[in-house]
C-alpha positions in Angstrom: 295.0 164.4 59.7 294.1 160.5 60.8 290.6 161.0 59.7 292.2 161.7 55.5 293.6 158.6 55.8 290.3 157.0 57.0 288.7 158.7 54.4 291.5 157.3 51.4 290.5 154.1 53.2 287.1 154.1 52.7 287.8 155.3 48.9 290.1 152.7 48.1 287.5 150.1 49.7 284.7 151.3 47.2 286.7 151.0 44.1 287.9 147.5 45.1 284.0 146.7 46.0 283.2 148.4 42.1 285.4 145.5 40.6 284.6 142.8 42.9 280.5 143.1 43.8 280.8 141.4 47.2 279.3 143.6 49.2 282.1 143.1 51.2 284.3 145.8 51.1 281.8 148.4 51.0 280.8 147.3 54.3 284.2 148.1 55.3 284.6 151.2 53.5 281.4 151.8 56.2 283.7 151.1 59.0 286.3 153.3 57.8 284.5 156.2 57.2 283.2 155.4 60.7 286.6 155.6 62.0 287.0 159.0 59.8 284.6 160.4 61.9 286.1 159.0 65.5 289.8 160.8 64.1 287.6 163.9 63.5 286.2 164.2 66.9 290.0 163.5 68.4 289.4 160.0 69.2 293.2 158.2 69.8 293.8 155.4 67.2 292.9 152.4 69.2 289.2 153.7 69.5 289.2 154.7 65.8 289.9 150.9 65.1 287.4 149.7 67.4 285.2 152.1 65.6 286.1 150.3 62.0 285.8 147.2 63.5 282.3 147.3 65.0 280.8 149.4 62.6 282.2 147.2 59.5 280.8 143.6 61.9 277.6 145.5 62.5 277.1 146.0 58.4 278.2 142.9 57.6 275.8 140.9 59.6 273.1 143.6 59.5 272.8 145.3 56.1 274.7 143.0 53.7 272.2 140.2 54.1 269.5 142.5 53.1 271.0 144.2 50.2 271.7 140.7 49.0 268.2 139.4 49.6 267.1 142.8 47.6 270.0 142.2 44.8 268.7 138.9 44.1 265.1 139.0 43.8 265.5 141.9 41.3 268.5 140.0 39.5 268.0 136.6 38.0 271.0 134.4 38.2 273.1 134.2 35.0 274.2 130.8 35.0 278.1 130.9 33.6 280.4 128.5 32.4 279.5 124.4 32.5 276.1 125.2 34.7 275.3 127.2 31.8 274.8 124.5 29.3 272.3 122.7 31.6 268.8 122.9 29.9 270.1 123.9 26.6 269.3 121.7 23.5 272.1 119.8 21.5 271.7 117.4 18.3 273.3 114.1 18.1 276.1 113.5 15.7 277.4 110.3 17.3 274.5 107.5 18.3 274.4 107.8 22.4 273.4 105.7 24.8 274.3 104.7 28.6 278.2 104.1 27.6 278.3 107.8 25.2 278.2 109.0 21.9 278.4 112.6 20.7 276.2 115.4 20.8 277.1 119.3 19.5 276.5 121.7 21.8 276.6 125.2 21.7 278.7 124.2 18.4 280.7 121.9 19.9 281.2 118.4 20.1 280.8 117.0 23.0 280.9 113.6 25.0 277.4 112.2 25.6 275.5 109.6 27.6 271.9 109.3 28.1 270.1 109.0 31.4 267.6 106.7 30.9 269.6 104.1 29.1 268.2 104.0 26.1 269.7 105.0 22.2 269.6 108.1 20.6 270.2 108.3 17.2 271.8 110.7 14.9 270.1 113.4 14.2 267.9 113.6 17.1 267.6 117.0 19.1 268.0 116.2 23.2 268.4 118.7 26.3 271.5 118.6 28.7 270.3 117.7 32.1 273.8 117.7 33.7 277.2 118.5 33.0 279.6 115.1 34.6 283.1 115.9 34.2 283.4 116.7 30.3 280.2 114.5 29.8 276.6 115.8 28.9 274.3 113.8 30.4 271.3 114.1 28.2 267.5 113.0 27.6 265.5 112.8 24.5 263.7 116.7 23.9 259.7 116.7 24.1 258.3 116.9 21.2 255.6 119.8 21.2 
């Protein structure tokens, strides 16, 4: 009956690796169902572990640096959070320059400071280069 538990092991892994996408635990789960299969042939439980663990090392190093190679050639990165706002055009409510000002972004107002030095008026549309603490650091947009 060892090799059920293995089994609720590898089962339990898989829903964890469901909410988590690591591509961790799956490899586990790997190793477990391994060791399932050690219980099955009557294997004693020191050999089943060996089993989980060599199987679940061999995966990791083996498999998950492929499927993550795979994953992310076929799945652009979705910037989140402050990297998100890099790139993304805000309009100047507050003249900025080296020392700040105000720009809204995303529809919100946000401390600003140029990059180049120079003094952007009111008005004028610029692109967030950098996110510096709670400080866009921004540059006049191209026109055209």
């Amino acid at each position: 009956m060892a090799w059920l538990v293995w089994v609720g092991v590898a089962l339990l892994l898989g829903i964890a690796e469901m909410l988590l996408l690591t591509l961790v635990l799956i490899m586990l789960a790997g190793g477990a169902l391994a060791a399932a299969l050690a219980a099955a042939l009557g294997a004693p439980w020191w050999v089943q572990m060996l089993t989980m663990a060599v199987v679940s090392a061999i995966l990791l190093t083996a498999l998950r640096p492929w499927l993550l190679r795979n994953w992310r050639r076929r799945t652009p990165l979705v910037e989140t959070n402050v990297a998100g706002y890099v790139g993304r055009t805000a309009v100047v409510i507050v003249p900025v320059d080296a020392a700040g000002g105000r720009v809204k972004l995303t529809g919100q107002v946000w401390t600003a400071r140029t990059e180049t030095g120079g003094v952007l008026p009111a008005g004028a549309t610029v692109r967030v280069v950098q996110i510096d603490g709670a400080t866009a650091v921004v540059v006049p947009l191209e026109a055209g």
